[in-house]
C-alpha positions in Angstrom: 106.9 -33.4 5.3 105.3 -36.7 4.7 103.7 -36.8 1.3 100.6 -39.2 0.5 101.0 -42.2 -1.6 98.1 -43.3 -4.2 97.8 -46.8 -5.1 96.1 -48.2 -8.0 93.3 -49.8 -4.9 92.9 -46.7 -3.6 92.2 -44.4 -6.7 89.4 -47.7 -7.4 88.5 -47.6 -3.9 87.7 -43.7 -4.0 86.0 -43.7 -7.2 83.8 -46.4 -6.2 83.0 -44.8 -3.6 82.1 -41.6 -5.2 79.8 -43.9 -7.5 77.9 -45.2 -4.7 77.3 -41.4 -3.4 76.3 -39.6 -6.4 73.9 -42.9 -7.3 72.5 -42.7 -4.1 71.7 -39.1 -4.4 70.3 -38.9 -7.9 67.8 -42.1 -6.5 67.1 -40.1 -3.3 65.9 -37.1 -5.8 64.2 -39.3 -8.2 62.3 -40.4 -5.0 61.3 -37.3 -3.7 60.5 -36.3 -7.5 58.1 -39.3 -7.5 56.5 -38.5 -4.6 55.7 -35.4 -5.4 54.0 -36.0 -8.7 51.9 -38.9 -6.6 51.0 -36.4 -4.4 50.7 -33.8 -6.8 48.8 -36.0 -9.1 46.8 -37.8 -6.7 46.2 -36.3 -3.1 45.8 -32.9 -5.0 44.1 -34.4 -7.8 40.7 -32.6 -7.1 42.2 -29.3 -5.9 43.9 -28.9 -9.2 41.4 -30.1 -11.2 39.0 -27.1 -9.3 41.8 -24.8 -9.9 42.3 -25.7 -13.7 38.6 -25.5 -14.1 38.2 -21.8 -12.3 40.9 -20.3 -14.6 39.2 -21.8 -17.7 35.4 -20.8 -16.7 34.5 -18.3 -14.5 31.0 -17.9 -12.7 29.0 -14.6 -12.1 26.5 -13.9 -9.9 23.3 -12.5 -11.4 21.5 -9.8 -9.0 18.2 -10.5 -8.5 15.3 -8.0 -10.1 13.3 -6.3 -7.0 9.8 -7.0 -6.5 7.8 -4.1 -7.8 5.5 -1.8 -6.0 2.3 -1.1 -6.7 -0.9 0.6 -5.7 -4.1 -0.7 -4.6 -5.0 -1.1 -8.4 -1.9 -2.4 -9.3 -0.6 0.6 -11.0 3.6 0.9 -10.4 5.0 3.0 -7.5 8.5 1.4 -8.2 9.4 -1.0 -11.2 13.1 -1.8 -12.7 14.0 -0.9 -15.8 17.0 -2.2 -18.0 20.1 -0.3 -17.3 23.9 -0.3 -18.7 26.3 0.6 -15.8 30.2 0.9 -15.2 31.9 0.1 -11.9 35.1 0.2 -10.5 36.7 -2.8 -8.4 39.5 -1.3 -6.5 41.2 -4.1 -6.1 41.5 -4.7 -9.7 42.7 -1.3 -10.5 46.3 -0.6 -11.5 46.5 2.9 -12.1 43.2 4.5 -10.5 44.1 8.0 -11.9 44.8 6.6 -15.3 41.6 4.6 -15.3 39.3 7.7 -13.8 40.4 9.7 -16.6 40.1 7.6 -19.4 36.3 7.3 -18.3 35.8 10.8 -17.6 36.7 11.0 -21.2 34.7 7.9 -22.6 31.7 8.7 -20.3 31.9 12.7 -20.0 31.8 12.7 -16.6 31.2 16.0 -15.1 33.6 17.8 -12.0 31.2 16.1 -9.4 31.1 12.9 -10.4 34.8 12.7 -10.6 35.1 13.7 -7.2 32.5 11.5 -6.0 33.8 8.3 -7.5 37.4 9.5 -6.1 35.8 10.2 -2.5 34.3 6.6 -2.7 37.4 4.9 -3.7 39.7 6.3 -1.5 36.7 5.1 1.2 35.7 1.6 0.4 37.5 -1.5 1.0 39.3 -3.4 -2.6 36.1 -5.5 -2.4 33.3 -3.5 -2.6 32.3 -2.0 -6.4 32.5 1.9 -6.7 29.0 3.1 -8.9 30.7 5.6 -11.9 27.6 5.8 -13.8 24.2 4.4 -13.9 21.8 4.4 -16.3 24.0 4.7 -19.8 23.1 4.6 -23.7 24.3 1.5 -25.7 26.9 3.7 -27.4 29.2 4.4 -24.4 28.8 1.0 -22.5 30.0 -0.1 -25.5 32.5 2.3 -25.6 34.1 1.0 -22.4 33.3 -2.5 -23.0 36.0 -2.3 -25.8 38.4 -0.5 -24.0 37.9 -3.1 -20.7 41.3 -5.1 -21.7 43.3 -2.1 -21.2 41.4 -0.9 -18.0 41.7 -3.5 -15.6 39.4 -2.7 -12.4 36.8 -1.1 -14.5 33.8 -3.5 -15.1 30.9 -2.6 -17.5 28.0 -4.8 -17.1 24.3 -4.6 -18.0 21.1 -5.5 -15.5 18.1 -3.8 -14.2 18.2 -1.0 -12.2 15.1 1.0 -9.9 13.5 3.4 -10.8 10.2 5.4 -9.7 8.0 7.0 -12.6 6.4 9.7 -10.0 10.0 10.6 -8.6 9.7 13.2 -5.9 5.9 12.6 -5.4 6.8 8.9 -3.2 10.1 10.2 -2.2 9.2 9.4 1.3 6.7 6.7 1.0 9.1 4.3 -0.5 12.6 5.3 0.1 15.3 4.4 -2.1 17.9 1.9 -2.8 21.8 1.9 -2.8 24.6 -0.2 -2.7 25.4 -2.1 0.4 27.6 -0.9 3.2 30.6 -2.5 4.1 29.2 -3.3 7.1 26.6 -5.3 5.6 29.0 -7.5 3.8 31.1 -7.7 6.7 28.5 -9.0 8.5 27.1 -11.9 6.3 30.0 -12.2 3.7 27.0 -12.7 1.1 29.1 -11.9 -2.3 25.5 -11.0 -3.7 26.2 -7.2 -1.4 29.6 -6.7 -3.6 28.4 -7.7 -6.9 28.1 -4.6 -9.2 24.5 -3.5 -10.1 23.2 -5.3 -7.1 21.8 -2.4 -4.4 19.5 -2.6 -0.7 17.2 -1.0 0.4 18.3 2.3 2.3 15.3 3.8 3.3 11.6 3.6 3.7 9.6 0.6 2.5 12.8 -0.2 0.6 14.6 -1.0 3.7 11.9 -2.2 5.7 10.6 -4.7 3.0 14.0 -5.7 1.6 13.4 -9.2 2.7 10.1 -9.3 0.8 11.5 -7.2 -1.8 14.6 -8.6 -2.8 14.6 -12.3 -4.6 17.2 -14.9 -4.7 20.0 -14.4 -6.9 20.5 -16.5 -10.1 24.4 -18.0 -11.6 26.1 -17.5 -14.9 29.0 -19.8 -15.8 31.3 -18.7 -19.1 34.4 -20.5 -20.6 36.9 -18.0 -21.2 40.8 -17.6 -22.0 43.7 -16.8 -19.8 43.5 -13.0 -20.7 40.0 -13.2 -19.6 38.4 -13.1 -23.1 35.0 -14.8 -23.3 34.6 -18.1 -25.3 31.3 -19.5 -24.8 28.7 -19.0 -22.4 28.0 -22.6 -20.4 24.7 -22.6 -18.1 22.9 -20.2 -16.7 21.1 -20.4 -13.5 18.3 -17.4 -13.6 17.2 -15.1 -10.7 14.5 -15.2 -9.2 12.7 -12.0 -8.6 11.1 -10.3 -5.7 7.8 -10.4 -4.6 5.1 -7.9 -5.0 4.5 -5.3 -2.9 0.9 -4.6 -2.8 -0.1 -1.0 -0.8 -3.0 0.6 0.3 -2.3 4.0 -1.9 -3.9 5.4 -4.6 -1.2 6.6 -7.0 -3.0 9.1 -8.9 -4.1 10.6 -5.5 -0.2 10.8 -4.1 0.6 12.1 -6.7 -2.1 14.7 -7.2 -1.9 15.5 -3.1 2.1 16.2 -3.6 1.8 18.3 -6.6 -0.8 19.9 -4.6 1.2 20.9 -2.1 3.0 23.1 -4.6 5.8 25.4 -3.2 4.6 24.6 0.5 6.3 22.7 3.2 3.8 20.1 4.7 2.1 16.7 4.7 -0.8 15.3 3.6 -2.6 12.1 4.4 -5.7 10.7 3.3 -7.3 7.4 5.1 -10.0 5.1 3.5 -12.6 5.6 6.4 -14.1 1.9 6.1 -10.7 -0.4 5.7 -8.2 1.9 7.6 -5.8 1.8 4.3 -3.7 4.9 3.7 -4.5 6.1 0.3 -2.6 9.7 0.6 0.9 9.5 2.4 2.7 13.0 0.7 5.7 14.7 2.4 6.8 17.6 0.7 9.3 19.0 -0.6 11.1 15.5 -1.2 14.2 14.1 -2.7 13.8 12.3 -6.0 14.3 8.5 -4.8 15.6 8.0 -8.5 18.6 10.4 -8.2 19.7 8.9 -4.8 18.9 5.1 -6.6 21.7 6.4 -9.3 24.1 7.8 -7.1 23.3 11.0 -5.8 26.2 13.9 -6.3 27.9 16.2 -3.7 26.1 19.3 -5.0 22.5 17.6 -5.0 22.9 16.5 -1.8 24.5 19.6 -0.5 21.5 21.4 -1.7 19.4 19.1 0.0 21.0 19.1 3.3 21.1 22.8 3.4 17.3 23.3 2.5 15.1 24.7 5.3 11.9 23.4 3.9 13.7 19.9 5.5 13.5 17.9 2.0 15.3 14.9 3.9 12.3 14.7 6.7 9.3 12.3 6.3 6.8 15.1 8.0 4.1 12.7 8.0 5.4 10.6 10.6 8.4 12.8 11.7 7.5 16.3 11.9 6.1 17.1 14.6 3.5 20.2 15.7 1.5 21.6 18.4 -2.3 20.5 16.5 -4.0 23.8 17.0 -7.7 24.3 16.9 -8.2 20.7 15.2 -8.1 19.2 19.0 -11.3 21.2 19.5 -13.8 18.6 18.1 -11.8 16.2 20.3 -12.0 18.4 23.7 -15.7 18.6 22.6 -16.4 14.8 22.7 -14.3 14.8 26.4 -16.8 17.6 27.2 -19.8 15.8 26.2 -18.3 12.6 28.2 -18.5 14.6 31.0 -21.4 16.2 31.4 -21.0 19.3 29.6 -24.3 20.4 27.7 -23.9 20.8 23.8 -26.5 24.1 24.6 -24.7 25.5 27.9 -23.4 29.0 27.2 -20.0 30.6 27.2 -20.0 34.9 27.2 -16.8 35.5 24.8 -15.4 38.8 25.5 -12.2 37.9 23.4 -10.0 37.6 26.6 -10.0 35.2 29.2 -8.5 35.3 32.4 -6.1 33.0 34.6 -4.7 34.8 37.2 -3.0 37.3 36.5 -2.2 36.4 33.0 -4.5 36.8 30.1 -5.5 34.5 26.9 -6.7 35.8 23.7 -9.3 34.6 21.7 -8.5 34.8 17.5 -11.4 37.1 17.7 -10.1 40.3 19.6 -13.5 41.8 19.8 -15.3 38.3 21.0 -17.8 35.9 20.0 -20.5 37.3 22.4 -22.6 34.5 23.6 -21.6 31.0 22.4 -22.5 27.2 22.4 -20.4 24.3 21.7 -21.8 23.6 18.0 -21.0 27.4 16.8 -18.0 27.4 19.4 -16.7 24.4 16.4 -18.1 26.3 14.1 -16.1 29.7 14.3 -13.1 27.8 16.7 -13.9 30.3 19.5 -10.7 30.0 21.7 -12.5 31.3 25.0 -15.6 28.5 25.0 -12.9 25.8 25.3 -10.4 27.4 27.7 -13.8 28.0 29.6 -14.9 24.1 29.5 -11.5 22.3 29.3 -10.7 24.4 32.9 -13.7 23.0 33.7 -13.3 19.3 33.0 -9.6 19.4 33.8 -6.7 18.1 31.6 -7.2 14.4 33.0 -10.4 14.3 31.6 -9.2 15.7 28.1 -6.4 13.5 27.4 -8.0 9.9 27.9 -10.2 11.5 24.6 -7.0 12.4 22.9 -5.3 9.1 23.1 -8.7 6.9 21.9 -8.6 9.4 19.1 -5.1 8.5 17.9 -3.2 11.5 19.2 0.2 10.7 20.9 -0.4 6.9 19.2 2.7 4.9 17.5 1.0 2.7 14.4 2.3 -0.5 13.1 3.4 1.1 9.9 6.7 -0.5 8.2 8.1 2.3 8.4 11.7 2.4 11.2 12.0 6.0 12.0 8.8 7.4 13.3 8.3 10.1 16.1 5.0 9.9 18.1 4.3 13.2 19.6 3.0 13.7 23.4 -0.6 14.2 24.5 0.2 15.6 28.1 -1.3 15.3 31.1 -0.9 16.3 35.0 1.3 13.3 35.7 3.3 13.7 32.4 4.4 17.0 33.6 5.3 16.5 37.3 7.4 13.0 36.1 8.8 15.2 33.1 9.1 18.5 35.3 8.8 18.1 38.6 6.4 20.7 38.7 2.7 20.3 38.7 0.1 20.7 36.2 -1.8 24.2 36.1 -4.7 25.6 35.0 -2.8 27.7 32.8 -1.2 24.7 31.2 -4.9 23.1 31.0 -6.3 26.2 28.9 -3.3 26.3 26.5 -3.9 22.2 25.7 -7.6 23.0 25.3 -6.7 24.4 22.0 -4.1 22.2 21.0 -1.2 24.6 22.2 1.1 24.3 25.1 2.9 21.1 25.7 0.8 18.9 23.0 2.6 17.6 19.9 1.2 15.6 17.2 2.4 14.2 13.9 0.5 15.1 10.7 -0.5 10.9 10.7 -2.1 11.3 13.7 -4.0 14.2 12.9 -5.8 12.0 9.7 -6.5 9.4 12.3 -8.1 12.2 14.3 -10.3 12.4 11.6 -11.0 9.0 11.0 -12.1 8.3 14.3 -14.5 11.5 15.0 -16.1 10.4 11.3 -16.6 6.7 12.1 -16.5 6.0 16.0 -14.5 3.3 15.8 -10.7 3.2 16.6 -9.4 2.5 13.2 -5.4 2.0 12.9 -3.9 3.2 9.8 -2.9 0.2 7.4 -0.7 0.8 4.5 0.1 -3.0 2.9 -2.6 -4.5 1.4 -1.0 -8.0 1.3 -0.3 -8.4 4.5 -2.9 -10.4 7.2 -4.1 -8.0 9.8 -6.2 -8.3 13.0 -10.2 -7.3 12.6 -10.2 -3.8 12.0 -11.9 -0.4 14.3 -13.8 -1.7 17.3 -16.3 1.0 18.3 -14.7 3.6 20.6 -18.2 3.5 22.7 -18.9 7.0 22.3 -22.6 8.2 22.2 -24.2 8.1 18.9 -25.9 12.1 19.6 -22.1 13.2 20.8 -20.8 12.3 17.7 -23.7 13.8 15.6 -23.3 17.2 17.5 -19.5 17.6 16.6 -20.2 16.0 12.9 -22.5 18.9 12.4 -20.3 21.4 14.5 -17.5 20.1 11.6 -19.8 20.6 9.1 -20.6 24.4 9.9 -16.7 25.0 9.7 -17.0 24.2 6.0 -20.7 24.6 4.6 -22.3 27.8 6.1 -21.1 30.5 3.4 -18.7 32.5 5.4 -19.8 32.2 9.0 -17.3 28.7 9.7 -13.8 29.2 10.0 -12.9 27.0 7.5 -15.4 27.9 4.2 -13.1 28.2 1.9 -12.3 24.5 2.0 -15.7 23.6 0.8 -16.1 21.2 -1.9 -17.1 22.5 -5.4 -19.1 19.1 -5.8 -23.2 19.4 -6.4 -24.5 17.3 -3.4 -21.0 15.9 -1.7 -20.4 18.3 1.6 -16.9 17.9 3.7 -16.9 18.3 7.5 -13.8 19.9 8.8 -11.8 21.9 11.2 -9.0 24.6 10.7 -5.8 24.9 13.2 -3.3 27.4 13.3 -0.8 27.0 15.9 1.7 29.5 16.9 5.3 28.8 16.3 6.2 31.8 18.2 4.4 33.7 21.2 2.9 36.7 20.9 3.7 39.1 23.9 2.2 42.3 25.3 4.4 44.6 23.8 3.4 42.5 19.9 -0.1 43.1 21.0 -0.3 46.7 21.4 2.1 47.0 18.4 -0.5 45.6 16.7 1.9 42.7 15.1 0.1 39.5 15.5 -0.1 39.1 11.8 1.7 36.0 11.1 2.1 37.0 7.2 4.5 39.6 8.7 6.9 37.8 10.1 10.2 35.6 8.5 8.9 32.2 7.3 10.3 30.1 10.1 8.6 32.0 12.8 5.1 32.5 11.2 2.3 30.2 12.0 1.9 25.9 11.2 -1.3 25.8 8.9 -3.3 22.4 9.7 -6.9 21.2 8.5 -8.4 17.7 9.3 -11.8 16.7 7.6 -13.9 13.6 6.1 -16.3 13.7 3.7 -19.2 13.1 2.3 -20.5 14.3 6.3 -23.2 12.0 5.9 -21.5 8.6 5.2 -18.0 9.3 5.6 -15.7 7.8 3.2 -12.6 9.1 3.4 -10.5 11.2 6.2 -8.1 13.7 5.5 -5.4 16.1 7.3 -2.9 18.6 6.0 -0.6 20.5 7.9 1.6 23.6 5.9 4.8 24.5 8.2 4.8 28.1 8.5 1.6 28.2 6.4 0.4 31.1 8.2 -3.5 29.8 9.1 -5.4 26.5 8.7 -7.8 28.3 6.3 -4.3 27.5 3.3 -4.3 24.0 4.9 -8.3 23.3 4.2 -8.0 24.7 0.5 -5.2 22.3 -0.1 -7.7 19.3 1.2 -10.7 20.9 -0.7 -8.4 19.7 -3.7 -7.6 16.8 -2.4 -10.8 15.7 -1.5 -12.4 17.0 -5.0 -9.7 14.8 -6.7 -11.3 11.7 -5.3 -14.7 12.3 -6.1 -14.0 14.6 -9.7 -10.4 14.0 -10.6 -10.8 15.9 -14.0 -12.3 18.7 -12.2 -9.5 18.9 -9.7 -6.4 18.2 -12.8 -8.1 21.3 -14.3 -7.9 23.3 -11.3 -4.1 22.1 -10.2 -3.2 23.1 -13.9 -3.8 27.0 -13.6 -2.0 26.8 -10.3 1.2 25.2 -11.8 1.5 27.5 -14.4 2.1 30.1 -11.5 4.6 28.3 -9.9 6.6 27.3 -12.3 5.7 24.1 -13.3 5.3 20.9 -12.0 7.4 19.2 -9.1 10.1 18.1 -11.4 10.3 21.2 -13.4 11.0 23.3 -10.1 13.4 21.0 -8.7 15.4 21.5 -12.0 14.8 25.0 -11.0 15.7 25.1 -7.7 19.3 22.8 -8.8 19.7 25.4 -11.7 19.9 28.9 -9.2 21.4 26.7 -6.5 24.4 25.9 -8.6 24.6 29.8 -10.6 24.5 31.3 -7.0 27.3 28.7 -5.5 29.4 29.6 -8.8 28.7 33.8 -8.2 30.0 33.4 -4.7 33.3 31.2 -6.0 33.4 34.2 -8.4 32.7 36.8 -6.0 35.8 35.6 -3.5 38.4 34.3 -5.9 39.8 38.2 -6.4 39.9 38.4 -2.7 41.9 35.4 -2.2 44.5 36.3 -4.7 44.9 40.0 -2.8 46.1 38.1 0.1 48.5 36.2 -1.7 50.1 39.3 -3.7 52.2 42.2 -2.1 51.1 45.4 -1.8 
């Protein structure tokens, strides 16, 4: 083998080489080196210098305060009111079960708020804040405050929060407010939605106002260290707040007409006869808008859900009931339209026939001979099947609908149900079959296929006391069109049913409706009872003798309405009450008596709502504590009650 020979030139050749190499690579790195602290320090420049400046000061969105709401006398329906809250950010959180726990401890959370914040987390996306307590006393938000170093994810802060000083009483009329969906922020990707504290408008005027309601968020910028420590507080851009909302309500009358109501499921509304403005708008039982504000828990709203009295539903403009005998004053007015004599006479026998099938009057034994004015009077059920066969349902339901019945009002309000006023091409396009004179008879006293909502029933009322075709209004800073054109009806028509209204209430006994008369010294309501049957009476009831609602389960027993105005001779305000299951309209027109005496003598009436309270238990908040008290002992006796058996089945014999 041939073996290499190194020369002195070659050694100097190769290390020379080797020089050139290694020099050319430390230049080639000091190059790229340069570069990239030119690029670094100037292409970059403002990128980094944004960067730098975010991880020394950090800024904050402040949520903006709501706009209150108020009454027509600027007393508060909804205010906010300072409030210390903690929050979990789930993309923050490092050991969710560690952190729950340490503020179950700090906070004394109870069972159901522990498995409400865990439902929530496991639910909303690392974004979105999850509520763990509203509403806290210095002492523990300070609590957590100190411990928020070693709780990363859980964020204590301090703002205002809603609240609603008559609670359950404007439940429906105002809604509540909650934090934003994901939905919502995925849809504008407004960091306001996400920031803790900050909540929408979820139902009611909250939700149809929020636009009005909500304000423009203000900006807090504060210097602080690398752990996150605060140094100094640098400028602060402040929020602005919401507007006002102005309505039409009196708040000592809501809240009067829903205590009212006491232990009853029903509706009241009460209309200002000469602007239209709702001054009354009660649905009852409610929810109390402050619990659902805070974050309601799985027991309260369990309770809720599974209430037959419907505590969820606004009944003003969502339930829905056949009117009863309040339509009569209404058929009157299509009767007088066409041609029917206030004096003509109607024989009641207490049974009219149709064929071969028979309707009753309320009076078995009859009303003997009868005229339209005592046909209001004592709500004789045979005069009006007698007179609306005559006239015909066509002729009826044009009446109905310039009354308000079957109307949809521009109220702000998104979920409303409208009811049907029926006629003969209603039911052969709904049907297919064609209208009869049987069907004409039912409608005639507000039975049959006719539905109306307790709103529409007030409007009723409004219209027959002032003629003209006045819409409900419920914002009082809000522009509307020129208010109740005349509904061209006859002067002398609508005097004869005023005065057929005003018998119901003022003739010591004889009207079916006296025990709704005001105790007030020269101030007399006009009014009309309805009952309407929930469930038929048959043949076989009949000579059972049971057609006594009181008799039967709640559910099946009669819907208890009363519509009225007062004073009869200048009417003022309009009124209309409607009980579910309350058995007869004559519980429905004590309930507006109340009402009505509240507006004219609201000492009187406080006195008289204070005897009945004591009966029931309290006032509204007192029985809902109540209710939430037996409702959680009895779901605890029935855990009781079936743990032994669940261990049997586990154990052999």
């Amino acid at each position: 083998m041939k073996s290499r020979v190194l020369t002195d030139q070659a050694l100097a050749f190769s290390f020379t080489r080797r020089a050139l190499m290694l020099g050319a690579a430390q230049l080639g790195a000091g190059g790229l080196l340069v570069g990239r602290m030119a690029w670094l320090s100037i292409a970059q420049n403002a990128k980094y210098d944004r960067l730098a400046e975010s991880n020394r000061v950090q800024s904050q969105l402040i949520p903006p305060r709501r706009g209150w709401i108020v009454d027509r006398n600027g007393r508060p329906i909804a205010v906010n009111r300072t409030s210390f809250r903690v929050d979990l950010i789930p993309d923050r959180l490092q050991d969710p079960d560690r952190a729950i726990d340490e503020l179950r401890q700090l906070l004394a959370l109870s069972h159901d708020d522990v498995a409400r914040i865990k439902e929530a987390l496991d639910k909303a996306p690392g974004y979105q804040p999850v509520p763990v307590i509203e509403n806290l006393d210095y002492e523990r938000y300070a609590a957590v405050s100190v411990r928020q170093p070693d709780l990363p994810g859980v964020a204590p802060s301090s703002g205002f929060a809603r609240s609603y000083p008559a609670g359950a009483a404007v439940g429906h009329l105002v809604g509540y407010v909650g934090p934003a969906t994901a939905e919502q922020f995925q849809a504008t990707r407004d960091p306001l939605l996400i920031t803790p504290g900050f909540k929408v408008g979820k139902e009611g005027l909250e939700k149809s106002m929020e636009p009005w309601l909500r304000g423009k968020a203000g900006a807090k910028r504060t210097e602080v260290t690398a752990h996150g420590r605060l140094v100094a507080e640098l400028t602060t851009r402040p929020e602005q707040m919401g507007h006002t909302l102005h309505l039409t309500i009196d708040a000592g009358l809501q809240e009067y007409a829903a205590r009212r109501l006491g232990p009853n499921s029903g509706a009241v509304s009460v209309i200002d006869v000469a602007t239209g403005g709702l001054l009354a708008f009660v649905s009852m039982p409610a929810y109390d808008p402050n619990t659902f504000s805070d974050g309601i828990s799985p027991t309260e709203w369990a309770m809720l859900s599974g209430n037959d009295h419907l505590p969820l539903t606004n009944k003003v403009i969502q339930g829905l009931y056949p009117p009863g005998s309040t339509v009569k004053p209404m058929v009157a007015l299509a009767l007088l339209q066409w041609g029917v004599a206030a004096d003509e006479i109607v024989h009641c026998s207490g049974v009219y026939r149709v064929g071969n099938a028979q309707f009753h009057c309320w009076r078995h034994s009859g009303h003997g001979p009868i005229d339209m004015r005592r046909a209001i009077q004592q709500s004789c059920d045979v005069y009006f099947y007698t007179m609306g066969r005559r006239i015909g349902i066509d002729k009826i339901a044009p009446m109905a609908r310039d009354l308000g019945l079957g109307a949809k009002f521009d109220l702000p309000y998104a979920m409303q149900r409208y009811g049907t006023v029926p006629d003969s091409a209603w039911k052969l396009r709904r049907y297919k079959h064609p209208w009869t004179a049987a069907d004409t008879v039912n409608a005639a006293i507000g039975q049959g296929y006719m539905l109306v909502n307790p709103l529409q029933l007030s409007v009723l009322a409004a219209r027959i006391a002032s003629g003209r075709a006045l819409d409900p209004r419920l914002v009082l800073n809000r522009r509307y069109g020129p208010q109740g054109p005349s509904l061209n009806i006859p002067p002398s028509h609508l005097e004869l049913v005023h005065l057929g209204m005003r018998d119901v209430v003022n003739t010591g006994g004889v009207g079916s409706g006296s025990a709704s008369r005001l105790p007030l010294a020269g101030i007399e309501m006009a009014g009309k009872t309805g009952s309407a049957q929930v469930r038929r009476i048959s043949m076989a009831d009949r000579r059972a003798g049971r057609t006594a609602s009181e008799a039967l389960p709640w559910k099946y027993r009669d819907h208890g309405h009363f519509i009225g105005f007062a004073p009869v001779e200048e009417p003022r305000y309009a009124i209309a009450v409607t009980l579910e299951h309350g058995n007869h309209g004559g519980a429905a027109g004590q309930v507006a008596r109340d009402v009505m005496t509240y507006l004219f003598a609201p000492d009187r009436a406080m006195a008289t709502l204070a005897t009945m309270e004591s009966g029931w238990g309290g006032d509204i908040a007192q029985r809902m504590a109540a209710d939430v008290a037996r409702w959680q002992a009895g779901h605890l006796q029935t855990a009781a009650d079936q743990a032994p058996a669940e261990r049997s089945t586990g154990e052999p014999d």
